[in-house]
Backbone and ligand atoms as CSV (ligand in chain L), in Angstrom:
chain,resi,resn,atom,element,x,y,z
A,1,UNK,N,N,0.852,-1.200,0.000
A,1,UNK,CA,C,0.000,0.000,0.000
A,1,UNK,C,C,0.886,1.248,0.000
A,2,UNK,N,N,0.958,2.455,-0.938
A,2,UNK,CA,C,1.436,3.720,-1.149
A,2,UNK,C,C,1.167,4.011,0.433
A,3,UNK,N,N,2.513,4.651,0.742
A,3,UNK,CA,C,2.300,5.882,1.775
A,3,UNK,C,C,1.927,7.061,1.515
A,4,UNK,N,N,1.392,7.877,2.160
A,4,UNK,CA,C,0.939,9.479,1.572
A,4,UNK,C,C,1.442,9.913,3.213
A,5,UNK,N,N,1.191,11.282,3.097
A,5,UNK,CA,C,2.297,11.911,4.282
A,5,UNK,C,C,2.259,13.531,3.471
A,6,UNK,N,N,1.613,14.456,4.240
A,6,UNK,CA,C,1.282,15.840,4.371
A,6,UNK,C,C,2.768,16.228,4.980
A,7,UNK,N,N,3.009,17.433,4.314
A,7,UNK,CA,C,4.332,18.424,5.245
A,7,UNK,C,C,3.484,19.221,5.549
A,8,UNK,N,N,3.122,19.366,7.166
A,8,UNK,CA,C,2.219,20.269,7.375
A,8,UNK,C,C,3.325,21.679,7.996
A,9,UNK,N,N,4.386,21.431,7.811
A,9,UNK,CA,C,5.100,22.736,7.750
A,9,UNK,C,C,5.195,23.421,6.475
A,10,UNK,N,N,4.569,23.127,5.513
A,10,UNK,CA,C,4.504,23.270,3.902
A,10,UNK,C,C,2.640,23.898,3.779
A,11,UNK,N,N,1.956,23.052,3.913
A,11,UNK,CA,C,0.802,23.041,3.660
A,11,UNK,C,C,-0.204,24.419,3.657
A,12,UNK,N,N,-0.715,25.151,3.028
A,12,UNK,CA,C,-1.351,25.786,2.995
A,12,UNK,C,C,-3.124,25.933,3.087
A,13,UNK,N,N,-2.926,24.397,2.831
A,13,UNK,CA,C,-4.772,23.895,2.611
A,13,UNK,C,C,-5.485,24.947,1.477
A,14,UNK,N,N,-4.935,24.937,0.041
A,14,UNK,CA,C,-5.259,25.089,-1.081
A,14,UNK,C,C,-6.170,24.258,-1.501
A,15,UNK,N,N,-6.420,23.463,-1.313
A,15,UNK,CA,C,-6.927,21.897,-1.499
A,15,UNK,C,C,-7.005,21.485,-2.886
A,16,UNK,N,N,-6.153,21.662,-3.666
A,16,UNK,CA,C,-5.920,21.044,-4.797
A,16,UNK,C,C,-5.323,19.529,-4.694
A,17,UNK,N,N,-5.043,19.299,-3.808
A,17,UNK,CA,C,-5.183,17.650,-3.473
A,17,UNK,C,C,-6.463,16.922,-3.175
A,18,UNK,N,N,-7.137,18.157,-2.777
A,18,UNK,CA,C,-8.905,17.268,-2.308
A,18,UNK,C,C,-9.246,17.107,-4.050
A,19,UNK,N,N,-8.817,18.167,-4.722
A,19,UNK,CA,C,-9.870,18.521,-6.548
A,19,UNK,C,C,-9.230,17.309,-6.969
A,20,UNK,N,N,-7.939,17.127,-6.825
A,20,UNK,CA,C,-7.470,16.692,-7.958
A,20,UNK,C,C,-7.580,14.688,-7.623
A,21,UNK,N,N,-7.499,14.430,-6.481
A,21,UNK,CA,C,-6.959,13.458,-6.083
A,21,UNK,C,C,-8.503,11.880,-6.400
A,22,UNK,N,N,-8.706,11.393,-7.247
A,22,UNK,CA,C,-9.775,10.718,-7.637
A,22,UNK,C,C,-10.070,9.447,-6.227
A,23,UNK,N,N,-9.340,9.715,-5.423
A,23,UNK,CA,C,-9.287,8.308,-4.457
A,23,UNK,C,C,-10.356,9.059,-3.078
A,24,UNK,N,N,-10.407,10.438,-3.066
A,24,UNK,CA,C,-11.094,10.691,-1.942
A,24,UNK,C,C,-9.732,10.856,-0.784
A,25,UNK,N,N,-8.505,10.356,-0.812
A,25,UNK,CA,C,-7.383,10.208,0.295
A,25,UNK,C,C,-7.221,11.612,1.632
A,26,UNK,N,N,-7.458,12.755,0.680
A,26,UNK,CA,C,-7.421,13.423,1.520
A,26,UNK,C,C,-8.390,14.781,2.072
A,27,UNK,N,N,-8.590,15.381,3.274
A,27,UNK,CA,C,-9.496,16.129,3.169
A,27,UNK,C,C,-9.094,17.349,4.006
A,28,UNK,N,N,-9.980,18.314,3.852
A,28,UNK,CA,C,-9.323,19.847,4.458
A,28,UNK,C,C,-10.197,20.538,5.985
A,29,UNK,N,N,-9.288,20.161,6.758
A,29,UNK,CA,C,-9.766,20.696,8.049
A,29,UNK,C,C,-9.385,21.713,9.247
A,30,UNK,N,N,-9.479,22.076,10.014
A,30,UNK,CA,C,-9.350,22.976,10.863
A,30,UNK,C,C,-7.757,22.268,11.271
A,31,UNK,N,N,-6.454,22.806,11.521
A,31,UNK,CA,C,-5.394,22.531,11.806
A,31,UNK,C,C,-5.075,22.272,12.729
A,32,UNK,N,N,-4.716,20.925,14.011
A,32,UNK,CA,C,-4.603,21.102,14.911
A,32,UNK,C,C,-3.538,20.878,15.704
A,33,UNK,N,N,-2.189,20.899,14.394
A,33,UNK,CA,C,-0.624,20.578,14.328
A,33,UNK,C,C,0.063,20.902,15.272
A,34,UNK,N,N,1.110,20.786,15.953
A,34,UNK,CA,C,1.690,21.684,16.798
A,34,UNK,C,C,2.669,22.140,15.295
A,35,UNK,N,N,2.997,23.371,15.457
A,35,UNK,CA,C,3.786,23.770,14.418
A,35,UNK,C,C,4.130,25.241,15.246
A,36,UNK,N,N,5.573,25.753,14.772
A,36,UNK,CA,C,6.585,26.325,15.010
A,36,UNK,C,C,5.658,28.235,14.727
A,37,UNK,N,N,6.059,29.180,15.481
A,37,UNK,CA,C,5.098,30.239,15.628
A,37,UNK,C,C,5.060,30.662,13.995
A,38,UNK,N,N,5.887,30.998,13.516
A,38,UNK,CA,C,5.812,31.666,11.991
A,38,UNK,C,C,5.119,30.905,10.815
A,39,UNK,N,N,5.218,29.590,11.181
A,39,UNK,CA,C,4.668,28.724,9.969
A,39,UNK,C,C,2.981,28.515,10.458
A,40,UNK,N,N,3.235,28.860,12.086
A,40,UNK,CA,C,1.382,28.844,12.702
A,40,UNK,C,C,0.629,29.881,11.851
A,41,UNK,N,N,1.591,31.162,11.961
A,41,UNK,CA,C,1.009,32.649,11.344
A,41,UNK,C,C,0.430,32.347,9.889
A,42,UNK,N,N,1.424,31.605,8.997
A,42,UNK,CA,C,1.409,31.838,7.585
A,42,UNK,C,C,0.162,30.721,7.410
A,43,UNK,N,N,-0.529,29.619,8.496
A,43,UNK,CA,C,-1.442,28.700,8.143
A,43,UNK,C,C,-2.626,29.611,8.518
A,44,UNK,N,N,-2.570,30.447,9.680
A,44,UNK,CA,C,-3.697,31.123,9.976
A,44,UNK,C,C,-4.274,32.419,8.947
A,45,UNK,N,N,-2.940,32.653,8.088
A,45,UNK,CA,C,-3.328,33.876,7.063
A,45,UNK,C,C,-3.972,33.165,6.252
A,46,UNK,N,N,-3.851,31.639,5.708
A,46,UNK,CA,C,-4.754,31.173,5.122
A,46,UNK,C,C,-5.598,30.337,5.500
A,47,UNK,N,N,-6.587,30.721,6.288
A,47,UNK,CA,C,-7.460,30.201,7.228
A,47,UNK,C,C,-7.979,29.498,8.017
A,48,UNK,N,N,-6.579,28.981,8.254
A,48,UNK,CA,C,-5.920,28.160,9.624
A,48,UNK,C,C,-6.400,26.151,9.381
A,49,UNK,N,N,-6.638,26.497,8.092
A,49,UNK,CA,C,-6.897,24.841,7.641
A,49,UNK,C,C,-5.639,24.230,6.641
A,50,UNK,N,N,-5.519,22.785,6.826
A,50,UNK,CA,C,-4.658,22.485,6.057
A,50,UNK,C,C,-5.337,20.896,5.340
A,51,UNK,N,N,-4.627,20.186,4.851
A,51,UNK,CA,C,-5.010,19.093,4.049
A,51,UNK,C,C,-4.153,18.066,5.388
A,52,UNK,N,N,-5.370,16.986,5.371
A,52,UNK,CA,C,-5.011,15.677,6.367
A,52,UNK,C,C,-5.260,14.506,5.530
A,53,UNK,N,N,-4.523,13.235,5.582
A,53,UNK,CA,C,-4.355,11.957,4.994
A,53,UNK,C,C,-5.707,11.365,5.790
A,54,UNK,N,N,-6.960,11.016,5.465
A,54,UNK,CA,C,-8.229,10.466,5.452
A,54,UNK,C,C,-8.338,8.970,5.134
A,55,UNK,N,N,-7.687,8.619,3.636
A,55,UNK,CA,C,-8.024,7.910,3.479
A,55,UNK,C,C,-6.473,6.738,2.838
A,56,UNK,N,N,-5.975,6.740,3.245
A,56,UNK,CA,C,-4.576,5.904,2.587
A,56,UNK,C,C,-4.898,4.835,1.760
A,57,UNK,N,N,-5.664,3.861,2.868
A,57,UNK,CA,C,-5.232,2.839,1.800
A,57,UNK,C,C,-6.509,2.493,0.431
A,58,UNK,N,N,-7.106,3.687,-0.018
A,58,UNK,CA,C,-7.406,3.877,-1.182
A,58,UNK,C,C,-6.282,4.620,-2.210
A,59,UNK,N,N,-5.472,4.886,-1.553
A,59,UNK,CA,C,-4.615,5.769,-2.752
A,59,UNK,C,C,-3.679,4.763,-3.581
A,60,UNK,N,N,-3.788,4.839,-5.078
A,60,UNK,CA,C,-3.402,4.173,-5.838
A,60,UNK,C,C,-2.128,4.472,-6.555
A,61,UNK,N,N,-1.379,5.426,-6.045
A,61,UNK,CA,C,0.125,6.507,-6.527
A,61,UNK,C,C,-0.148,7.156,-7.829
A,62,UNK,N,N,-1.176,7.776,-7.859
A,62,UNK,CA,C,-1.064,8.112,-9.591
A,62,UNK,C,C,-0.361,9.262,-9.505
A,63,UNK,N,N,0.270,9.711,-8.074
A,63,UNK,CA,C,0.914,10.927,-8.444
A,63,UNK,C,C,0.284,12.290,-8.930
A,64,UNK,N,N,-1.247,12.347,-9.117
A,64,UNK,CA,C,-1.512,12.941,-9.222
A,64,UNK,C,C,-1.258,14.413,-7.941
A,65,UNK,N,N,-1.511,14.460,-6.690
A,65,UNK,CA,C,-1.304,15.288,-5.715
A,65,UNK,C,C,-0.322,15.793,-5.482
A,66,UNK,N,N,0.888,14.937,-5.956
A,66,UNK,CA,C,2.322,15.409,-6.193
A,66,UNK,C,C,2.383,16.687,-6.852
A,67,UNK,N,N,1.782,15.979,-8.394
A,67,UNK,CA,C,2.032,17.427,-8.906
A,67,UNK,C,C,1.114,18.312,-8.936
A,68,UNK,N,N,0.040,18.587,-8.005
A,68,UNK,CA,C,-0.743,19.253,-8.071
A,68,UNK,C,C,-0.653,20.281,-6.954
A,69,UNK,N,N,-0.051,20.178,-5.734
A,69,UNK,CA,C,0.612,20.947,-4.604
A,69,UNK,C,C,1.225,22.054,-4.655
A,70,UNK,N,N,0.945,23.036,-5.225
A,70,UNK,CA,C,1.880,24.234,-4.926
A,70,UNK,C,C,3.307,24.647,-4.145
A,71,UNK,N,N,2.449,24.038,-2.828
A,71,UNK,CA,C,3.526,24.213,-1.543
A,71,UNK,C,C,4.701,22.970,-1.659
A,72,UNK,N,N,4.650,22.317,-2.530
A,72,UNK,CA,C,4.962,20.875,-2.733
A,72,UNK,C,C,5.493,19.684,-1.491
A,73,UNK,N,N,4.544,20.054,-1.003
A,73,UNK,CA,C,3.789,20.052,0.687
A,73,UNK,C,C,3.700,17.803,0.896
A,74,UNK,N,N,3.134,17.327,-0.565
A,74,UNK,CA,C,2.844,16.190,-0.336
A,74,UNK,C,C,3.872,15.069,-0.918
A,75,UNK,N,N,3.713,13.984,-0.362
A,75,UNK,CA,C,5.145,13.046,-0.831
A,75,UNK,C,C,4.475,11.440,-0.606
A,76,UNK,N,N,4.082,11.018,-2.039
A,76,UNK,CA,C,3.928,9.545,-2.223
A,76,UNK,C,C,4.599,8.422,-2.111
A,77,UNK,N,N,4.890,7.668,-0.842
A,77,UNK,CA,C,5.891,6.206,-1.710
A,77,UNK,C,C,4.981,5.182,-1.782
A,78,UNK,N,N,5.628,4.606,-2.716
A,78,UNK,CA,C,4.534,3.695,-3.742
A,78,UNK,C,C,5.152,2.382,-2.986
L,1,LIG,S1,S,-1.156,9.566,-5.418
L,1,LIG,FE1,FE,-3.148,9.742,-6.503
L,1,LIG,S2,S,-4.556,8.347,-5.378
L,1,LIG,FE2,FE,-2.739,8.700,-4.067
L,1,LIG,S3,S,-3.309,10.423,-2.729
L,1,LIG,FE3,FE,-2.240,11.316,-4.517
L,1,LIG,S4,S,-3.876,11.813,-6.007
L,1,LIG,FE4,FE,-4.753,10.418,-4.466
């Protein structure tokens, strides 16, 4: 089974991993990370949500979320 694995020191919760990702794997929620004060600031400027791994072992590696990440926030091993 592919691993999936969020950098939630990356993450912005754009959710172009929720659009793009056909498996359902991941979804966008209220953040409840411990994360470092400046990278807290830059999640709360964008509205303090980020993308969480939901569903793993539906994900099939198409790689699609890879390249769809901006923050290039997400990392598949197959
Ligand atoms: S690799 Fe494909 S199936 Fe797996 S989480 Fe990313 S978009 Fe979804």
């Amino acid at each position: 089974m592919p691993r999936v694995e969020v950098d939630h020191h990356r993450c912005e919760g754009k959710k172009p991993c929720v659009q793009v990702c056909p498996e359902g794997v991941f979804a966008i929620r209220k953040s409840d990370v411990p994360l470092p004060f400046l990278i807290r600031l830059k999640v709360l400027a964008h509205g303090g949500k980020q993308a969480f791994v939901v569903n793993e072992a539906a994900c099939t590696a198409c790689m699609k979320c890879v390249d769809a990440c901006p923050e290039t926030a997400i990392r598949v091993t197959p």
